[in-house]
C-alpha positions as a LaTeX table, in Angstrom:
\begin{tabular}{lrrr}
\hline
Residue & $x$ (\AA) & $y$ (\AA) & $z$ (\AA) \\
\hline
Unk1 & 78.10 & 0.50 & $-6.24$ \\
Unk2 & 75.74 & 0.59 & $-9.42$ \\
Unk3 & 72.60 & 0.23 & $-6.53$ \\
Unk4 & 72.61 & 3.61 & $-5.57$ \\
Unk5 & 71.38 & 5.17 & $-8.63$ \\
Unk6 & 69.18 & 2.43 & $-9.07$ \\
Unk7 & 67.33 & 3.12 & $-5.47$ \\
Unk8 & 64.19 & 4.91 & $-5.74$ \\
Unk9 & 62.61 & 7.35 & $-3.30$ \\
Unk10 & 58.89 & 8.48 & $-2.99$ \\
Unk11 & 57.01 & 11.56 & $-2.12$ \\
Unk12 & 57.36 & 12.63 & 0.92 \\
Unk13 & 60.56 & 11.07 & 1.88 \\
Unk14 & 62.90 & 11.96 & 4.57 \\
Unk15 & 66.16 & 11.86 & 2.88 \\
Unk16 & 70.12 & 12.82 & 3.99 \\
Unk17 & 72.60 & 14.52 & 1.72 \\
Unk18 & 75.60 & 12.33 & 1.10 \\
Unk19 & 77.73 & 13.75 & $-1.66$ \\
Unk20 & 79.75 & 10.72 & $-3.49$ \\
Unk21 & 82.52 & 12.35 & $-5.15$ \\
Unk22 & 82.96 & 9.43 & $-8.00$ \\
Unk23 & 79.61 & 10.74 & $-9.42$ \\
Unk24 & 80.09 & 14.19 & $-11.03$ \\
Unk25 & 76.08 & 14.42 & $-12.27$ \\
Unk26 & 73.95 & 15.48 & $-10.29$ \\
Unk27 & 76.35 & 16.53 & $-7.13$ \\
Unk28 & 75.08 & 19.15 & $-4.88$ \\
Unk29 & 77.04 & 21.76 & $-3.47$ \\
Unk30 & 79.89 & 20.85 & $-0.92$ \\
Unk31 & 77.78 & 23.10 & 1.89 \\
Unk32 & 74.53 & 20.86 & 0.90 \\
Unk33 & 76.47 & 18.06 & 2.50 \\
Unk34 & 75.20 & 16.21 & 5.50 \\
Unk35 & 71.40 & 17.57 & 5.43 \\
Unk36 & 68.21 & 16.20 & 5.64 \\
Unk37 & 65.12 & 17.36 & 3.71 \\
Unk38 & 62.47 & 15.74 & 2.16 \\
Unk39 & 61.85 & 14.89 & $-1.33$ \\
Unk40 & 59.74 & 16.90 & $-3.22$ \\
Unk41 & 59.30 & 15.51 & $-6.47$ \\
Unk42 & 60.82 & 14.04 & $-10.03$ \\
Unk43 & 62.75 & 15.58 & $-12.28$ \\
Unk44 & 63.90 & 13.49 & $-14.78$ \\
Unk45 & 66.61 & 10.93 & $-12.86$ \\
Unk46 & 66.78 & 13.58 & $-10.27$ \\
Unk47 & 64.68 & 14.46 & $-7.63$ \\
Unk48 & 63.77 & 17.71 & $-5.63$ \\
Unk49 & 64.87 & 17.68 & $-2.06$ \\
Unk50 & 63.56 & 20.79 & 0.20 \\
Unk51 & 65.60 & 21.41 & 2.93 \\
Unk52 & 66.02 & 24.62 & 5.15 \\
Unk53 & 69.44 & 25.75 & 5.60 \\
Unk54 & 69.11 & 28.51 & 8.01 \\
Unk55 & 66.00 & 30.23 & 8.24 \\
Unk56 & 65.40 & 29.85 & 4.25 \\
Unk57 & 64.03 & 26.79 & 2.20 \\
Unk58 & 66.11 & 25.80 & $-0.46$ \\
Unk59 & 65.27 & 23.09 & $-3.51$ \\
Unk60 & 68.37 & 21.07 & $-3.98$ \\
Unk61 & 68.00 & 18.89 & $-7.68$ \\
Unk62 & 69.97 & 16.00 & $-7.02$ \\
Unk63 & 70.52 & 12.60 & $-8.37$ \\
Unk64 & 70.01 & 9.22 & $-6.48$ \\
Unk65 & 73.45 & 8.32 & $-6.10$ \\
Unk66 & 73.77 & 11.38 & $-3.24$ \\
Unk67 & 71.19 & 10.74 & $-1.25$ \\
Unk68 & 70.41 & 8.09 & 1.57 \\
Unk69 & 67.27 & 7.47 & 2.95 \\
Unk70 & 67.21 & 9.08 & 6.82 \\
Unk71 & 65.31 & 6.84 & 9.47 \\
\hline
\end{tabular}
C-alpha cells in the first residue's frame, strides 16, 4: 500500500525492520530483518536506524516502506 512510504517517523523512534520485497529502494540486508533500533536521523527519504546486532552498533539507511513503528 502507497501509505507506507508516506508514514513518517521522528527522532528518537523505536522502530522494527520489516523488509517488503516489492520495494527494491532502500531494502536492507536480508540479516537486518526482524530488528528493532531506533531512528537516528534523515537522510533524504531515508532514515538512519541504529541497531546493535551482536555486540556492535550498526547504522542501517533505510526507506519508510521497511520499517514499522515497534510499541
Amino acid at each position: 500500500p502507497i501509505t507506507r512510504s508516506l508514514q513518517s517517523f521522528s527522532e528518537g523512534d523505536t522502530v522494527s525492520v520489516i523488509i517488503d520485497p516489492s520495494y527494491h529502494r532502500g531494502q536492507p540486508h536480508h540479516r537486518f530483518q526482524g530488528l528493532t533500533g531506533k531512528v537516528i536521523r534523515n537522510q533524504g527519504k531515508a532514515y538512519v536506524v541504529l541497531t546493535r546486532v551482536g555486540n556492535m552498533k550498526k547504522e542501517l539507511i533505510i526507506r519508510p516502506e521497511h520499517l514499522k513503528k515497534a510499541n
